[in-house]
Structures are given as C-alpha cells and as structure tokens.
ZAMARGU-4260 file (C-alpha; in steps of 0.2 Angstrom, whole numbers, plus 5000, padded with zeros to 4 digits):
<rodrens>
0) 5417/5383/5753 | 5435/5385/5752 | 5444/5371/5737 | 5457/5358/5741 | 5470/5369/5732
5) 5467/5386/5744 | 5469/5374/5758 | 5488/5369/5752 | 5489/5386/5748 | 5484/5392/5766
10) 5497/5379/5773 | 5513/5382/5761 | 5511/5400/5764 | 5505/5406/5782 | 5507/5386/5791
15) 5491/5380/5796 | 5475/5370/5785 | 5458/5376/5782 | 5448/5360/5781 | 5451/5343/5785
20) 5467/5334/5796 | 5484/5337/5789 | 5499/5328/5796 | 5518/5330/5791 | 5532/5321/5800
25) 5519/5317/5813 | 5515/5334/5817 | 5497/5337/5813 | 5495/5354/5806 | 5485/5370/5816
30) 5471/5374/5811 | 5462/5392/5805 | 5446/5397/5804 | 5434/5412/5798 | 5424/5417/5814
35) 5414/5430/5821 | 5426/5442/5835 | 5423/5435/5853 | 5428/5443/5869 | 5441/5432/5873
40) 5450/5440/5858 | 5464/5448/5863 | 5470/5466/5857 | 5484/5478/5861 | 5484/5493/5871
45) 5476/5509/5864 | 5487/5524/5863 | 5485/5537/5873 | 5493/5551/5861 | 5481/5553/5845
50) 5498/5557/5835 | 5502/5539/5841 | 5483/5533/5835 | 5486/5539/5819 | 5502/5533/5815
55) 5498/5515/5821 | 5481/5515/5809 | 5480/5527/5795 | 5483/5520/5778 | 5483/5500/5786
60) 5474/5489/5778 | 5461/5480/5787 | 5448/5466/5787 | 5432/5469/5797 | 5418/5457/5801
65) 5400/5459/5797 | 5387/5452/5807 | 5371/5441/5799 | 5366/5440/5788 | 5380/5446/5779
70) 5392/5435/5792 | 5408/5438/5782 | 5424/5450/5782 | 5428/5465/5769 | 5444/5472/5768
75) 5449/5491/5766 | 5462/5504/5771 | 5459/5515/5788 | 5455/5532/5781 | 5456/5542/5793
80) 5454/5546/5813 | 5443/5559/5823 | 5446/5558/5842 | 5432/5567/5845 | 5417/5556/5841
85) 5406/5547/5854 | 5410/5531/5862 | 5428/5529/5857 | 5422/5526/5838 | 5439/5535/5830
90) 5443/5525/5814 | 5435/5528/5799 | 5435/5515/5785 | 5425/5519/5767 | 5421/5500/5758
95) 5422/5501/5739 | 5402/5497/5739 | 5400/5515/5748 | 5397/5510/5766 | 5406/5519/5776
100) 5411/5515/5795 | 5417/5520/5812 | 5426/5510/5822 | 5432/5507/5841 | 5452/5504/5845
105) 5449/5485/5849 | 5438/5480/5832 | 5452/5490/5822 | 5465/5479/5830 | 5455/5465/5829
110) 5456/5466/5807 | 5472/5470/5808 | 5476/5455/5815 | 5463/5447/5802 | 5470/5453/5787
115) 5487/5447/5793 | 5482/5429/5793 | 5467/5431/5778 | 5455/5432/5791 | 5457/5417/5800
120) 5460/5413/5818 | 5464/5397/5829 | 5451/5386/5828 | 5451/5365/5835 | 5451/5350/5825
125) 5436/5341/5826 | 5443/5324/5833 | 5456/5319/5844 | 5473/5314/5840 | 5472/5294/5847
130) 5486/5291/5862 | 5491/5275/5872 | 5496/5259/5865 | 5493/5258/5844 | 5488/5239/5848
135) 5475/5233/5857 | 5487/5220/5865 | 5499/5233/5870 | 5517/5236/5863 | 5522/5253/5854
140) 5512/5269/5857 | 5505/5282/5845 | 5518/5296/5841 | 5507/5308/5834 | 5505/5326/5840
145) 5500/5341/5837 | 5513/5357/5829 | 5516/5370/5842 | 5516/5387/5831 | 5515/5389/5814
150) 5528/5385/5801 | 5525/5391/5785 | 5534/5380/5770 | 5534/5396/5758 | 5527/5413/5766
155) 5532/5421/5750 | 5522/5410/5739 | 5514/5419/5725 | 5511/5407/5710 | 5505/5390/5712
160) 5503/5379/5694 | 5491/5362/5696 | 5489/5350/5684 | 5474/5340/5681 | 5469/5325/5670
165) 5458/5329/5655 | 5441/5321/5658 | 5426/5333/5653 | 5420/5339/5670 | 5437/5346/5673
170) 5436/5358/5656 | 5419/5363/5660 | 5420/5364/5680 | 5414/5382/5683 | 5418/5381/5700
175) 5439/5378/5694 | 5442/5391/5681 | 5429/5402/5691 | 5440/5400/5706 | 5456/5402/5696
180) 5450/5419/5688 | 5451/5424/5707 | 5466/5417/5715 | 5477/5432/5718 | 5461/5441/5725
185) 5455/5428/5738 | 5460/5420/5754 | 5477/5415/5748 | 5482/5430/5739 | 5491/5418/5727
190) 5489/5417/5709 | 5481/5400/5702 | 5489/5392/5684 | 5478/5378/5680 | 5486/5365/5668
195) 5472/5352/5660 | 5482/5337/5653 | 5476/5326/5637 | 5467/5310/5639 | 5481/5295/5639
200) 5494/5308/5642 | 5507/5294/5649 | 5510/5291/5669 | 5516/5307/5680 | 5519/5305/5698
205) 5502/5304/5703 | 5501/5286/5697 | 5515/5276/5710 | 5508/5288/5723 | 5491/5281/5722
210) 5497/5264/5723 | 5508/5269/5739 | 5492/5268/5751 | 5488/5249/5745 | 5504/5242/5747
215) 5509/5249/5763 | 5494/5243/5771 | 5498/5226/5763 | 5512/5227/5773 | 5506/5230/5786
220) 5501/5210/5787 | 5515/5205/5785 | 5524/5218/5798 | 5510/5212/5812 | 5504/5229/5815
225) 5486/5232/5819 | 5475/5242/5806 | 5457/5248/5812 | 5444/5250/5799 | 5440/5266/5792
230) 5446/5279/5781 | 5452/5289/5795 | 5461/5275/5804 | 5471/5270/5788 | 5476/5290/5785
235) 5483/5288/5805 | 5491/5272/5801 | 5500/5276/5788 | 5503/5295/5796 | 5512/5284/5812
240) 5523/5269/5801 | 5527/5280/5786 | 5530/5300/5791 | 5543/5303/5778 | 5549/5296/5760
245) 5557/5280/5760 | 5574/5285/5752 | 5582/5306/5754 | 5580/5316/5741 | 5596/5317/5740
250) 5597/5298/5733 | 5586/5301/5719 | 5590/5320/5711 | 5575/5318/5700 | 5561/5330/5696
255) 5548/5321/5705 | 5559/5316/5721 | 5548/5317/5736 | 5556/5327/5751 | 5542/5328/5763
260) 5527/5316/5766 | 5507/5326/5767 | 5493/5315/5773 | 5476/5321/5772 | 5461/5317/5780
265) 5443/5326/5774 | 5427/5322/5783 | 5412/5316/5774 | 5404/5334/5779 | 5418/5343/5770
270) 5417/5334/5756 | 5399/5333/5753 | 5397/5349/5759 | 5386/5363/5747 | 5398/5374/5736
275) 5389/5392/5733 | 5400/5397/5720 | 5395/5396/5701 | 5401/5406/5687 | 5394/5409/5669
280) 5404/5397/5654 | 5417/5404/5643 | 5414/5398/5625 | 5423/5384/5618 | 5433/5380/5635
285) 5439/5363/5631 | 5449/5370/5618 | 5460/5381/5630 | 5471/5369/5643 | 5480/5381/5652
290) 5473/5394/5662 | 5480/5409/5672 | 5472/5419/5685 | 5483/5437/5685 | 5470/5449/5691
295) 5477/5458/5706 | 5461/5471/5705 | 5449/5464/5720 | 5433/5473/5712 | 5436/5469/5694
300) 5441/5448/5699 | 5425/5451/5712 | 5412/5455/5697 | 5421/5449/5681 | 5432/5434/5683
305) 5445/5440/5670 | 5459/5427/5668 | 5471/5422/5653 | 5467/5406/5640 | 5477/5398/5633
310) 5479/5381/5619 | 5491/5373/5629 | 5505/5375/5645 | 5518/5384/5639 | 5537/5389/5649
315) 5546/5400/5636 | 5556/5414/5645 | 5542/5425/5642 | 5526/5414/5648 | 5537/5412/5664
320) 5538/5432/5664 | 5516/5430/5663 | 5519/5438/5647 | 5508/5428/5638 | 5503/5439/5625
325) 5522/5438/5619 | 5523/5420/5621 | 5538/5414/5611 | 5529/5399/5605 | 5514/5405/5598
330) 5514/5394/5583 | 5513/5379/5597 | 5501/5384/5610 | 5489/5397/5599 | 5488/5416/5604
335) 5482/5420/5623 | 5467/5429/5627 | 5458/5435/5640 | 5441/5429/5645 | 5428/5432/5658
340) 5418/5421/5670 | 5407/5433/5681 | 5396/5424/5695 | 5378/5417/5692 | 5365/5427/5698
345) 5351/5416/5705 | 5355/5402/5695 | 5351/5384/5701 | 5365/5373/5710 | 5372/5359/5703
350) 5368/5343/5713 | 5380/5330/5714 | 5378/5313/5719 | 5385/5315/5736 | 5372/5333/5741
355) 5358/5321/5733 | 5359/5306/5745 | 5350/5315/5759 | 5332/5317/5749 | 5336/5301/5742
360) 5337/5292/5759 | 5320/5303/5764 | 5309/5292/5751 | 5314/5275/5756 | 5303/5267/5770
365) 5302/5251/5780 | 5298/5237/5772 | 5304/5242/5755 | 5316/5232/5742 | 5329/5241/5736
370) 5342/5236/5722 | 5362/5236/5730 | 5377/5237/5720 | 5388/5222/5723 | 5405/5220/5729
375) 5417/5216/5715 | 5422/5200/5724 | 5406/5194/5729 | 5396/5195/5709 | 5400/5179/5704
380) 5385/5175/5716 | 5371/5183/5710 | 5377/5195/5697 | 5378/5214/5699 | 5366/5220/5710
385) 5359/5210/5725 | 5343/5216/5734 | 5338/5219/5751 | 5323/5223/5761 | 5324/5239/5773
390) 5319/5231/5791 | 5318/5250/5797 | 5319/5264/5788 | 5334/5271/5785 | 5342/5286/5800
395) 5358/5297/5799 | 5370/5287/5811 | 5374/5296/5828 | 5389/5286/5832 | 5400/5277/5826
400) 5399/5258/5832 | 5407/5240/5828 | 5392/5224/5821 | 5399/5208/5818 | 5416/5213/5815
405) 5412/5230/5802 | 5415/5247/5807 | 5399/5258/5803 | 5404/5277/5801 | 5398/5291/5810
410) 5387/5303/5800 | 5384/5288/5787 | 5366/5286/5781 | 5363/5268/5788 | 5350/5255/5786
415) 5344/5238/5795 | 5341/5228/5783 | 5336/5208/5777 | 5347/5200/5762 | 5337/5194/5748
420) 5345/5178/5744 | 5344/5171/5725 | 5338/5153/5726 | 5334/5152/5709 | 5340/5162/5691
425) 5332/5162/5673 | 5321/5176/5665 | 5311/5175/5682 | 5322/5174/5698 | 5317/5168/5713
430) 5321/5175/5732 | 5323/5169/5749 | 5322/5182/5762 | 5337/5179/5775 | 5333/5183/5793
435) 5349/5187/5798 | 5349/5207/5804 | 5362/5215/5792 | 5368/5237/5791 | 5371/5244/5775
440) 5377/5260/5768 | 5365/5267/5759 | 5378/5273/5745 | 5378/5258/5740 | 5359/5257/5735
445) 5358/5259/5719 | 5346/5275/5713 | 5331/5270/5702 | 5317/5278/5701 | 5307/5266/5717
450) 5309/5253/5724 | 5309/5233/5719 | 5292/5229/5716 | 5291/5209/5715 | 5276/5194/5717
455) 5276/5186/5732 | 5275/5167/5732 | 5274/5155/5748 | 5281/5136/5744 | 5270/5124/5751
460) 5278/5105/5754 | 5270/5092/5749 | 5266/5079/5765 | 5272/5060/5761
</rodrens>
C-alpha cells in the first residue's frame, strides 16, 4: 500500500492523488491508479520504417505489466529491436532479475506511457461528488467539481522533508524509515528526509490547523448552514464554505503562511487497509531523528534499504548539499552514517487495532453482553463503560442509512443491540435491560477477552 506521504508526492509532482478524495479550491483532484492494460488503452501508430522503430524505442525506458500472480510492473531500458521475429514481437527488454522478453509495438507503448506517469492510469473516484441545493430546504447549490487535466504544483519536485512528533511508534515504525530508505526508487521518484521531533517540542503549525475543523463547523451554527453527519460530509462542508485561507499570504509573510487549502478525505477501507511492507530494525533507532533516503540505485534500495542517520536535523550549507558526512555541525547533531533496513522475509504482520476488528466481530453472537466504551459526556451516568446485549449478531453494514436521527456508515461493522441500564451501583451493580432497539459501532466495544458474564435476577412485587 502506497503511504499518505507518496500520495502528496504523486499530487505536487505529476497532479493527480493515489488514495482517498483530494479537493483544492473546489476542484477535486484526478485520480491514478496501477492497473492491468485493457483494450480500451489507446497507443500510437507503429512505424513503418524499422530505422523509425528503433529510434522511437531503443534505449527508453519502460514499465511493463506482469500478469498474476505477479500482477505488478517492472521497469527497464528497451535493448534492442529484431523485425524479423514472429507475430510482431520486435522489442527486447532484459530485467535485472535475468528474465528477458519480447514485446509487440502496442505493449511497448503502453510502458512508455506507464513510466511517464509511474505506472498509473485514470482511474474513477469511488463516490460522487454531491450536486443540487447543499440544503434540504433549498437555497445555495454545491460548487464542487471535478479538475479537468492535470495540474502538477512541482513536476520537478525531488526532495520532500516531513516532520513527525516524537512518540515511540514513530522511531521504531519499520514501515517509515523502511519506506524512506526507498523514496527516490519508488513510485514518486522523490527523495524522503524524515525529521522526528522531541516530546514537548513547543507548538508548530500543526496545532491551530487541528483546531481549524472544530471551529469552522461551530460556525456553521451560527452561519445557518446545514451540516450532515459523517466524516465524509463535514470534509465536503468545509471543501464548499472554506476553499481557500482566510487572509492572502501576502498579509502575513510568515514561515508558516498558508497559500492554498488541501482537504482530505480516506475511506475506512484505505485506512484499515493490510500494509505488505516490513523491514528489519536498525539498532538503537530512537537515537537517530533525522533520516535521509539518497539511494538512487533501484536494486541496491530494492534489497538493502540503505539510508543516512543521523542525531538530529541539521541545515548547515553542506547538509543542504546531502553532504552529510561533512556536516558543519557535527559537534551538534553527532557524526552520519549509513544503515540498512532490508525487507523481512516471511515474517508475521503486525496487527493493528483497526485489521483486528474483523475477527473480533466474528466471535461475538446474539445474545451476548458486551462492555461499550462511554461517550465522554455521557459517564457521569454510569461510569466508563456501559453494557449492552447484542439482539443480533453483529454484520458488515451494506448501506448506509439514517435511525432515529444518527447516521450509520457504510462498510461499519454494526450491531442491534439492548441498553443495559444501571438501576443500581455498589460493589454489586444492578441492570435493567432497556427494550428500546439501539445500532452501535462495534468500535466502540471495548475488547476483553469474552463477553459479560453476569447473574440473572427477576424482582418479584410483593401483592398488598
């Protein structure tokens, strides 16, 4: 799976996203794909003279598909051209791994075109952009659209430095430095710096744009506009009333002035999604913060991971240069050296929370009690958790749909369930079993090892 950061890449340097929605001045951005050739794919004429084959393929680089189970693209320069072999097979590519192909005009084409754009192709969004009146009663209407062609920000973009709080997964996430080791090989082609910041470090920009999403929509009240539940509805909300930053640049000549407005929208799919990727530890990693993917050789990135370590960030004249090793400020930031992060071979994924919710779900039947977290708002009730009884077992919603007033998600793992109410509390609390039908995320159940197991008692009244 391609990471967050490749995506920016893919947009700032060739115009269109990877993953997810991206909307700028409210234009939503193309996107690109990897995908097998179809024969709607359209390639140009073959020459007729093979003086004219030659010099439109010898020595070009291409990127050619494999079929399954492979399923993926390889690059490599056409070698050479023979006119005379059978069925039109003229181009010769040798891959690095020692396979060695022949290929028709059209397929040729086709990786040409590939390798242009890093192997991606047109490819839809996955849900429509909404149209017609933003309210329900009428009155303004939606003014987002889609970009026409694409409009790269930075084709010429060859570094990119990111900045990352200090927590612990950060220094040790395999995954990021693995990654980084192979920026300048990968889709992007652009070489990663990745910058881990101390705990505490103080505020950075990061900090008023976090609080830009709660107080528009606050707002939003007050302004009378009309905001549908939903994750995806507040990202087109705040896409439509606030495309671009409040003041011009121009205003506020500061280092962190804002010129242009990205808003970003990932499905639960993406990011739950599986990553494949893993590579092996470097020793001691939290005590290196800055590290710098410079390996431009694609078989050397491809099997070692080689990349540049360092104490700290550092922007003397020659660090700027990616001379690390004659840093000016070694005294400061410690002495760079190089380590390695080659792939796992057959070693276990990690599981995260989100991957394991699936087999979670799986063991939880009707009739079961199960442990919820509580909304922050509503503890003083009961306490922390609250508990409710699965009416049915729980099911992968199909469709989104509207009960009593909430929004339940498409794709969300859903249950119908009865509220256990507290009726009394002391070391041995007592329930009532509400009869009310209630859906509920099954996030939100909190993960022990089974479920509530708790002694049934029926209340009898006393006649007078």
């Amino acid at each position: 799976m391609l990471t967050l950061a490749t995506n920016a890449e893919m947009y700032l340097k060739f115009g269109f996203t990877v993953h997810g929605e991206w909307i700028v001045n409210r234009e939503r951005i193309p996107r690109c794909q990897i995908r097998a050739p179809t024969d709607e794919d359209e390639a140009l004429e073959e020459p007729g003279s093979a003086e004219d084959r030659e010099e439109a393929t010898i020595g070009k680089r291409v990127l050619m598909y494999f079929p399954p189970p492979l399923n993926d693209h390889y690059a490599e320069i056409i070698e050479s051209y023979d006119g005379s072999k059978y069925g039109g097979n003229y181009y010769h590519v040798a891959f690095r791994d020692g396979d060695e192909e022949d290929y028709p005009w059209r397929e040729i084409q086709l990786g040409m075109q590939w390798q242009a754009a890093a192997g991606f192709t047109p490819a839809p969004h996955n849900e429509k952009l909404p149209a017609g009146p933003i309210s329900s009663a009428g009155g303004p209407e939606w003014g987002l659209k889609e970009m026409d062609e694409l409009t790269p920000r930075m084709p010429g973009l060859a570094g990119h430095y990111e900045s990352t709080d200090g927590c612990g997964y950060q220094f040790q996430g395999e995954p990021n430095y693995g990654l980084v080791a192979r920026g300048a090989t990968g889709a992007s082609a652009v070489r990663r710096h990745s910058i881990i910041d101390e705990k505490n470090h103080g505020k950075n920009v990061s900090d008023p744009l976090g609080g830009q999403f709660q107080a528009r929509l606050n707002e939003s009240v007050a302004s009378d506009h009309e905001v549908f539940p939903g994750i995806r509805n507040c990202f087109l909300y705040m896409a439509q009333y606030h495309p671009r930053p409040a003041a011009d640049d121009k205003k506020k000549p500061t280092t962190w002035s804002p010129d242009t407005k990205i808003y970003e929208y990932y499905s639960p799919k993406v990011l739950t999604k599986k990553k494949q990727q893993h590579f092996k530890a470097f020793d001691n990693s939290k005590h290196y913060h800055a590290r710098h993917g410079m390996c431009t050789n694609e078989p050397r990135a491809e099997s070692a991971g080689p990349f540049i370590v360092s104490e700290a960030f550092c922007a003397c004249a020659k660090c700027l240069e990616f001379k690390h090793s004659e840093c000016l400020a070694q005294r400061h930031v410690g002495v760079a050296r190089t380590v390695e992060v080659p792939r796992k071979k057959g070693g276990a994924s990690a599981v995260t929370q989100a991957l394991a919710l699936p087999a979670f779900v799986a063991g939880i039947e009707k009739g079961e009690t199960w442990a919820v977290t509580a909304a922050e708002d509503a503890r003083a009730a009961e306490g922390r958790y609250w508990l409710a009884r699965m009416v049915e077992a729980p099911y992968q919603n199909p469709q989104e749909f509207m009960y009593c007033g909430e929004r339940i998600d498409k794709d969300f793992y859903t249950a119908k369930i009865h509220w256990l109410r507290c009726v009394r509390r002391g070391a041995i609390r007592s329930y009532k079993e509400e009869r009310e039908v209630k859906y509920l995320s099954m996030n939100a159940v909190i993960r022990t090892d089974g479920p509530v197991v708790y002694q049934e008692r029926r209340i009898r009244l006393k006649q007078r």
